[in-house]
N, C-alpha and C positions, 0 to 999 in steps of 0.2 A: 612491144605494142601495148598501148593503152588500152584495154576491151572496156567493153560495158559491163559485161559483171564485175570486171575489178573495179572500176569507179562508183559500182552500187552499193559494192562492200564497204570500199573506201569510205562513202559516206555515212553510212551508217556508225560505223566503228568511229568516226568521229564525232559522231551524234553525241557515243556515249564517252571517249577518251580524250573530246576536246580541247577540258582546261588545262593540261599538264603545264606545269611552267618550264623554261629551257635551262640548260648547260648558261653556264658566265661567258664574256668573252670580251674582245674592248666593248664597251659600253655604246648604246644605241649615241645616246648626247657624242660624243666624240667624232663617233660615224659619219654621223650628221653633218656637225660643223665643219667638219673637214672638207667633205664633199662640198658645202653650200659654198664655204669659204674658197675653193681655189675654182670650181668652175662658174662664180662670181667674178674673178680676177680676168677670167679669161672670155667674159663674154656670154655666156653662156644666159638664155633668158628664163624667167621665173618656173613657162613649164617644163622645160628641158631640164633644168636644175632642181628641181624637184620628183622629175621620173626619176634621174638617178639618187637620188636621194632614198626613195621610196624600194626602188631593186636590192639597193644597199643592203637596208635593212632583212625584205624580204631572203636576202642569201640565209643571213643571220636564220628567221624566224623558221623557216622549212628545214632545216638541218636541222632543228630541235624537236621537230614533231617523231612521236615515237608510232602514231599509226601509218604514217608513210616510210617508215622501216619496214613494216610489214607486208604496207599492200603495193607498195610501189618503190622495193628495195633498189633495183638499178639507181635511180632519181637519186633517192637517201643517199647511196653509198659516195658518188659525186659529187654530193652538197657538201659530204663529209672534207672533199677534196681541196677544198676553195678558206681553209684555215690556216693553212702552213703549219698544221698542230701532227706532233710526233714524229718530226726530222733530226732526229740524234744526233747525225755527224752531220758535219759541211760539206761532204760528198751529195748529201743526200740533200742538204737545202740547194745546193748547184744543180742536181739531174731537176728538180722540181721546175725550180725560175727556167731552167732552159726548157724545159717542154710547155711551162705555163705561159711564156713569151712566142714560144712558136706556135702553140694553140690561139693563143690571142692574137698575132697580126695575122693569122688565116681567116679565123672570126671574122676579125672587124674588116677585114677587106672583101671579104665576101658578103656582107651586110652592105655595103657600098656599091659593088657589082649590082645587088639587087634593087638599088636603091630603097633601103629600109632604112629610112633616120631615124624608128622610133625602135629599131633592135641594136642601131647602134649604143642608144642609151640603153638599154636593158644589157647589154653585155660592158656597158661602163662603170655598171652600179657594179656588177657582180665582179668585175675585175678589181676595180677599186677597192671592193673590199676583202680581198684578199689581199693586194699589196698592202693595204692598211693593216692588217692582222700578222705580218709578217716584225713589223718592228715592233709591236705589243705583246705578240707570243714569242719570241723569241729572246737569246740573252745579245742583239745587235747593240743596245747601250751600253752594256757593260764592257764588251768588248771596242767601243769606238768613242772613246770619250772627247769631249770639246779640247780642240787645239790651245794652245797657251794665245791669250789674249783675245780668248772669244769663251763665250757665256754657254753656247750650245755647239754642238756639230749637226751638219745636217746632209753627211756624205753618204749616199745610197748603195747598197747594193750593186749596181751599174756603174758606181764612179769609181769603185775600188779595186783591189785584189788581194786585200788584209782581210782576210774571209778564217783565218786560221781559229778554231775551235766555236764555229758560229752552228745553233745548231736551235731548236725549237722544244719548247713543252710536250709534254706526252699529254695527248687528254684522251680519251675519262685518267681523270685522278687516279682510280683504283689499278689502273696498267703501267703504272710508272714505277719504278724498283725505288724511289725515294723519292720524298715532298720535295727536294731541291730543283729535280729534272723534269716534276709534275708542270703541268698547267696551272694548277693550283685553282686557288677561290681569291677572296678579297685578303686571307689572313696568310697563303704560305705561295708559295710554286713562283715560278719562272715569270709569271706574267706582270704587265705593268700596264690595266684595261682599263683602270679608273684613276682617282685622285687620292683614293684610298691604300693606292700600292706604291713601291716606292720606284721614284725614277719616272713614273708616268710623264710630268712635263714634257723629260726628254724624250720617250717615246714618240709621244707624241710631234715634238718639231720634226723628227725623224719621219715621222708619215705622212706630215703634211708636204716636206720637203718630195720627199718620192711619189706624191700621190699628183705636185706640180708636173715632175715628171714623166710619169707614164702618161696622164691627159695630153701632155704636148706631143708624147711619142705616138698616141691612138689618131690625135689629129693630123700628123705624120703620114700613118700607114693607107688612113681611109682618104686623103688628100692626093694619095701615091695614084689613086683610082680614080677619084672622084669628087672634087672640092667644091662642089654644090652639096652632095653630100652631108658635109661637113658641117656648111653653111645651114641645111633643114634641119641636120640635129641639132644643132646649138640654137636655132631660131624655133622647134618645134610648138605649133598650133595645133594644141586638143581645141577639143568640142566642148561646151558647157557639160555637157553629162560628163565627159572624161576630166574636167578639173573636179566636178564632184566625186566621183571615184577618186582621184589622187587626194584630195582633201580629207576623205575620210580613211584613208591607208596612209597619210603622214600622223591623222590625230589617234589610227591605234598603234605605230610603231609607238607614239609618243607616251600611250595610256598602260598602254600593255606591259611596256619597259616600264615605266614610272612604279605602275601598283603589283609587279609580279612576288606572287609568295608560294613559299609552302618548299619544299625538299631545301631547305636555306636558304632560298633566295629570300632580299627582303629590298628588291627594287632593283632596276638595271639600266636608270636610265643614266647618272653621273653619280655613280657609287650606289651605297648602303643606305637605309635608312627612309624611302619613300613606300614600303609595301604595304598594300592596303586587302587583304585578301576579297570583302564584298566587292569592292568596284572593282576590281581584275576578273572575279568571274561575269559579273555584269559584262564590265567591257568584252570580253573572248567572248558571250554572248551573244551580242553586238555585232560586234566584228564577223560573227560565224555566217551571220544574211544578209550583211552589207553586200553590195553591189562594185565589185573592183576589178572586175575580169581581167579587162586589156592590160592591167600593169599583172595580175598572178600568170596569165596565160602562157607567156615564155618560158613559166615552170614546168609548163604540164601540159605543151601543145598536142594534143591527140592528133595522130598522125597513122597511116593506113601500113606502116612496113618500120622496121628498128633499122633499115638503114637509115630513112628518112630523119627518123629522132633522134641517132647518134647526129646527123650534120646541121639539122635544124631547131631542135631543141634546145637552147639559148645553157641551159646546164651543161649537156654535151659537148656544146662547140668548145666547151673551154677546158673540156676534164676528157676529151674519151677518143682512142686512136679509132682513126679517118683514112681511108687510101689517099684523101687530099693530104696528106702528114701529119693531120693530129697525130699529137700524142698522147698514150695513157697515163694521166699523172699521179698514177698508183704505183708506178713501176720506178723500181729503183736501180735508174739506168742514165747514159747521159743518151739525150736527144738522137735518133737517126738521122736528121737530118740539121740543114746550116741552122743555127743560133741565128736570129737578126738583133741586130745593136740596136738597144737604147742611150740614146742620146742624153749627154749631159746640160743641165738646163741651169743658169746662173740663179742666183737665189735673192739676192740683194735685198734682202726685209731685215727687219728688228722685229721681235716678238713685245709685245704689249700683255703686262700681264697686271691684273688686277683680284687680287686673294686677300680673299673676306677670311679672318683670323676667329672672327665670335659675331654671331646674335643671338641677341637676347630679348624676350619682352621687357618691358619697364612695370615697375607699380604704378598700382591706378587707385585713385581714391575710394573710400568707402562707398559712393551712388555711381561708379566709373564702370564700363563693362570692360573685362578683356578682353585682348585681340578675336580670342575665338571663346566666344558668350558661354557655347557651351563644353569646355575644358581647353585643352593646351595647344600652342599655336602650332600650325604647322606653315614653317617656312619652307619660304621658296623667291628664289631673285631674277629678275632679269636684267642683265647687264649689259649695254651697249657700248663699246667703241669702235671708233671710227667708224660710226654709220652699220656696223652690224649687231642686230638685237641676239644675244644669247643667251638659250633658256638654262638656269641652273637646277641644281636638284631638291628635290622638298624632302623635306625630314618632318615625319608624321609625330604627333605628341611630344615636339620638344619644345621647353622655356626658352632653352639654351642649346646652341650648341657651337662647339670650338671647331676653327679652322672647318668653315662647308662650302667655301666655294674655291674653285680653280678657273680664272676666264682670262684666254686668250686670246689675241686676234695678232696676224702679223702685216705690217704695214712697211711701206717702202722707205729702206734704212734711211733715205735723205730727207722722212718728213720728220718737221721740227715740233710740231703742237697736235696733240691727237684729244680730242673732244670725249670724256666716258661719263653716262649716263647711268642710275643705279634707282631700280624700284627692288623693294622687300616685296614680297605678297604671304597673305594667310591661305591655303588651301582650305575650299571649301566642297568639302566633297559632294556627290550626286545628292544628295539630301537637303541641299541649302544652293539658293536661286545664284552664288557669285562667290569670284573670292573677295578678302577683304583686302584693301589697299594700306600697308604699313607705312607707316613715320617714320620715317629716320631723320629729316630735317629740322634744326631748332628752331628755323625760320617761319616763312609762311607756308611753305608749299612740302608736300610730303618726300619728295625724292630729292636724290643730289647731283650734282649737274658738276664737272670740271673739266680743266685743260690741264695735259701732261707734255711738259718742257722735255721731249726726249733726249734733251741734250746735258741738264743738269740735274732731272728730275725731281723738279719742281711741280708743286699743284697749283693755280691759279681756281677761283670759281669759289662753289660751295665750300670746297676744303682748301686751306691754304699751307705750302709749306713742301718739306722736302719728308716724304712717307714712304720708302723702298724697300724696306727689308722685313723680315716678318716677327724684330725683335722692336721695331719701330714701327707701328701701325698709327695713322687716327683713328679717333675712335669719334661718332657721331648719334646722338639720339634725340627722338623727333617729342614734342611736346602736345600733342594734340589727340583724339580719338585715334586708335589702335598702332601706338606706340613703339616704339622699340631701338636698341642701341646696337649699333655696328663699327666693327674696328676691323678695320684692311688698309693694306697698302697697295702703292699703283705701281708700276717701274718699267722701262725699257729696259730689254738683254740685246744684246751682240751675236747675232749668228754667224758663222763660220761662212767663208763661200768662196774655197779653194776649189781650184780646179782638181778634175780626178787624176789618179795617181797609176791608173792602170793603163800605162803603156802607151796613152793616148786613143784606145780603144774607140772611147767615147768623146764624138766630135761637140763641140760646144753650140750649141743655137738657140736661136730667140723663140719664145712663145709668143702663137699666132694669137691676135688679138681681135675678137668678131666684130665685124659692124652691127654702130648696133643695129539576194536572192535568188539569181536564176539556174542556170543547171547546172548538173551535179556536178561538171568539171568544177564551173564557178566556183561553186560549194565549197570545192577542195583549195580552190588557189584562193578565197577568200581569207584564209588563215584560220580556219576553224578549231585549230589546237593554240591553245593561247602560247609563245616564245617567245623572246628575246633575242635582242643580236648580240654577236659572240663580239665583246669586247671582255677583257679579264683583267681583274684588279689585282693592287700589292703597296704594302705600308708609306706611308709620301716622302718625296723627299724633298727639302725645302728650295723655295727658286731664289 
C-alpha cells in the first residue's frame, strides 16, 4: 500500500536525488519509432499512438530512478522485470515469455471487461516495450541469421523452436562473470541498443517484426471480449489538457534522452554524442512540475489494500502472481497454468534504409558566419520516408562527423517508388531563440528531396543515380548561409517472411486494420529523477 508518509518521503528525497541520469538500454529514438511505426500501420490515431509511445518510454524512465528503489522497492523491483535483462539459459528466456504472455492476455482482457481503453494503451506501452528489449538485449541475432536470398530475418520468438543457446545480458554490468555475457554500454556487452553497437539494424527489423505481432495478438485477446474496446483504444479522445500533458511527456522522453550526462552517459536518444549536462538538468527541472498525471498514474495508482495493486496496478498486472493466474515473472519456472498462442502474423515489407556516412561544415569566407556563430555546429537531421518524419541524433561540438545517421522505415515489399526527404539542422540550445536550418542543397533550396526505385535502386530527384552501399555514398553540399556536406546512401533490403517452423503451433492471420505541479503522487509519476529508456548500444555493423 501506497501510505502518505511514504509518498511525503518520496517527494522530498526526490527534491534532492532528482537529476540522477539512468542505466543504457535500446535507445528512447528506437522505442519510439518502432512503436509510432507499426501502430500507424494498423490504424491506430495520433492520441492513442502517442499514449503508447509516451508508457514506452516511461517503463524505461522509473526503472532507473534510484529514489523509488528506496521508497517504493515492490514498484522498482517489477520495473526491473519488464527488460528481459539477466536470462542466462533459454530455460530461463521460455519460463519468462510463458508467464509474461499469460500475464498479458489476463491484463488486457480484463482492461476490456472493464471497459478501460486508455489502460489498454498503458499496458501496450509497457508490454511493447519489453518485447522490444527482448531482441536488443539479447544474443536472438546472432543466433538466427537471415535466410540465404534475404537481406534480414525477421522470425520471432513465437515462430520458432530453434531457441537452442538463446539467452539475455546480465545487467548492472558489475554482476556479470564477463563483458561478453554483460549487458554492456555502447563499447562491449551483449547488447545491440543503438547504431553504435554492432548488429543493431538487425535487431532492430527483429523487433519491429515482433512488435507487428504482439499488437495483432493484444488486439486478438481484448477483441476475444470486447471489439468496441478495441475500436476506443485505437480511436482514443483526450481532452485539450490531456494532449498538453502528452506533449510535454513526449518532449521530455525526447530532451531527457537527448541531453542525459554524467556516470558515462553522453546522450540516449540514437546513440552517443548529444549530452549536454546544463540543459538535462534544466530539463529534469522542468520535467519535475510539469503536469502529466493521467499518463504517470498507472505507475503509482494509490489504492487502499496490496491486493488491489497487485491486480490493478498497470506494473503488477504484468509482473506479479494473481489468484486470477498471474504469474511471478521473477521466478524461474515454467508457467502453472496454459501458455496461450501467439499467432504468426505475415510480414511482407522491404526495409528502406537511408545512412548518412559524414557531415561536415563547409568553409565560409572571411565576413561569412558559421553554422553555429558562436563555435562548432551541432548537428542533427530529420529524415523522412514514405511519409514518416524521423528524428535523428545530434552530436554536440562537432565540424565533422563519420557515419551518424541509421534511418529506417519498412514499406510494403510491392511498392516500387518511395519518396525520402532530408533536412540537416544546427542545435541551438536553451540560450539562443531556434535552431538553424543547414544547406546541404547546391540548388536553391536547403534540403534534398528524392525517389528510390526499389526495384533497381536507383535515385531520381535531388540526387540522381544508383547510391546503395556504404563504400558508394553521394555526397551533397549546400552553397548558401549555414552550409554543410553530406554523403549517404539510400537502399531497399529483402526481409525474410517464412512461415514458422514450430510444428505449426502458430496459426497464420491477417492484421486487423481500424476505420479510420499538483500532488505529490503527481510529483512522483511526473518523473522527477531525470532517466532514460533502456535501449543498449554495440559497434555497427554495416547494411
Amino acid at each position: 500500500m501506497v501510505k502518505k508518509y511514504a509518498r511525503k518521503g518520496l517527494l522530498a528525497a526526490t527534491v534532492l536525488l532528482g537529476l540522477v541520469p539512468a542505466a543504457q538500454a535500446f535507445d528512447t529514438g528506437p522505442h519510439q519509432d518502432l512503436t509510432r511505426e507499426v501502430l500507424s500501420e494498423i490504424g491506430f490515431n495520433q492520441d492513442a499512438n502517442e499514449t503508447v509511445q509516451l508508457e514506452n518510454w516511461l517503463t524505461d524512465y522509473y526503472t532507473n530512478q534510484p529514489v523509488l528503489k528506496k521508497v517504493l522497492p515492490s514498484i522498482s523491483h517489477s520495473l526491473d522485470q519488464l527488460h528481459f535483462d539477466g536470462l542466462a539459459t533459454t530455460s530461463r528466456v521460455d519460463h519468462y515469455w510463458q508467464r509474461f504472455t499469460v500475464n498479458s492476455k489476463i491484463a488486457f482482457q480484463e482492461a476490456a471487461r472493464n471497459k478501460d481503453s486508455f489502460r489498454i494503451l498503458v499496458l501496450l506501452g509497457m508490454s511493447l516495450h519489453a518485447v522490444q528489449d527482448f531482441y536488443t538485449h539479447s544474443n536472438w541475432v546472432e543466433t538466427h541469421p537471415a535466410p540465404s536470398g534475404f537481406d534480414y530475418a525477421t522470425v520471432t520468438w513465437f515462430d520458432t523452436n530453434k531457441r537452442e543457446g538463446v539467452r539475455t545480458g546480465i545487467y548492472p554490468n558489475k554482476d556479470a562473470p564477463s563483458r561478453e555475457v554483460a549487458h554492456g554500454d555502447y563499447t562491449f556487452g551483449m547488447n545491440h541498443d543503438s547504431q553504435s553497437r554492432p548488429e543493431y539494424h538487425r535487431a532492430y527489423t527483429f523487433a519491429y517484426a515482433a512488435s507487428r505481432q504482439w499488437v495483432n495478438q493484444v488486439r486478438a485477446w481484448v477483441t476475444e471480449i470486447d471489439a468496441n474496446e478495441w475500436q476506443a483504444a485505437q480511436n482514443q479522445s483526450l481532452t485539450d489538457s490531456e494532449r498538453g500533458q502528452l506533449k510535454a511527456g513526449l518532449e521530455a522522453a525526447y530532451r531527457i534522452s537527448e541531453w542525459v550526462t554524467a556516470e558515462g552517459n553522453d546522450g540516449h536518444w540514437k546513440g552517443k554524442g548529444s549530452g549536454s549536462g546544463p540543459e538535462f538538468y534544466a530539463k529534469g527541472a522542468a520535467w519535475m512540475v510539469t503536469p502529466c498525471e493521467k499518463f504517470t498514474r498507472p505507475f503509482f495508482t494509490p489504492v487502499p489494500s496490496e491486493d488491489y495493486i497487485n491486480k490493478y496496478n498497470c506494473v503488477f498486472a504484468l509482473t506479479s502472481r494473481h489468484e486470477d493466474g498471474r504469474q511471478d515473472l521473477g521466478v524461474d519456472a515454467p508457467a502453472t497454468v496454459e501458455v496461450p498462442k501467439v499467432a504468426h502474423i505475415p510480414i511482407k515489407k522491404q526495409m528502406i534504409v537511408v545512412r548518412a556516412t559524414e557531415i561536415k561544415e563547409l568553409p565560409v569566407g572571411v565576413f561569412e558566419l558559421k553554422i553555429d556563430s558562436g563555435g562548432i555546429a551541432d548537428f542533427y537531421a530529420k529524415i523522412t520516408i514514405d511519409g514518416m518524419m524521423l528524428l535523428e541524433n545530434t552530436y554536440q561540438n562537432k565540424e565533422r562527423v563519420v557515419d551518424p545517421w541509421d534511418t529506417f522505415k519498412f514499406v510494403d515489399d510491392s511498392k516500387e517508388r518511395v519518396d525520402i526527404h532530408i533536412e540537416v539542422w544546427d542545435e541551438d540550445l536553451p540560450f539562443k531563440t531556434s535552431d538553424d536550418h543547414c544547406d546541404i542543397n547546391p540548388g536553391d533550396k536547403e534540403d534534398l528531396d528524392m525517389t528510390l526505385n526499389t526495384r533497381n535502386q536507383e535515385l531520381s530527384g535531388d540526387v540522381r543515380g544508383i547510391f546503395d552501399n556504404h563504400d558508394k555514398p553521394w555526397g551533397e553540399g549546400g552553397n548558401k548561409k549555414n552550409r554543410a556536406f553530406m554523403k549517404a546512401y539510400c537502399c531497399s533490403r529483402k526481409l525474410a517472411d517464412l512461415p514458422p517452423d514450430n510444428n505449426g503451433e502458430q496459426a497464420s492471420v491477417t492484421v486487423a486494420k481500424a476505420s479510420a505541479g499538483p500532488a505529490i503522487l503527481s510529483l512522483l509519476a511526473l518523473g522527477i529523477v531525470g532517466g532514460v529508456v533502456r535501449f543498449r548500444p554495440q559497434e555497427r555493423g554495416r547494411l
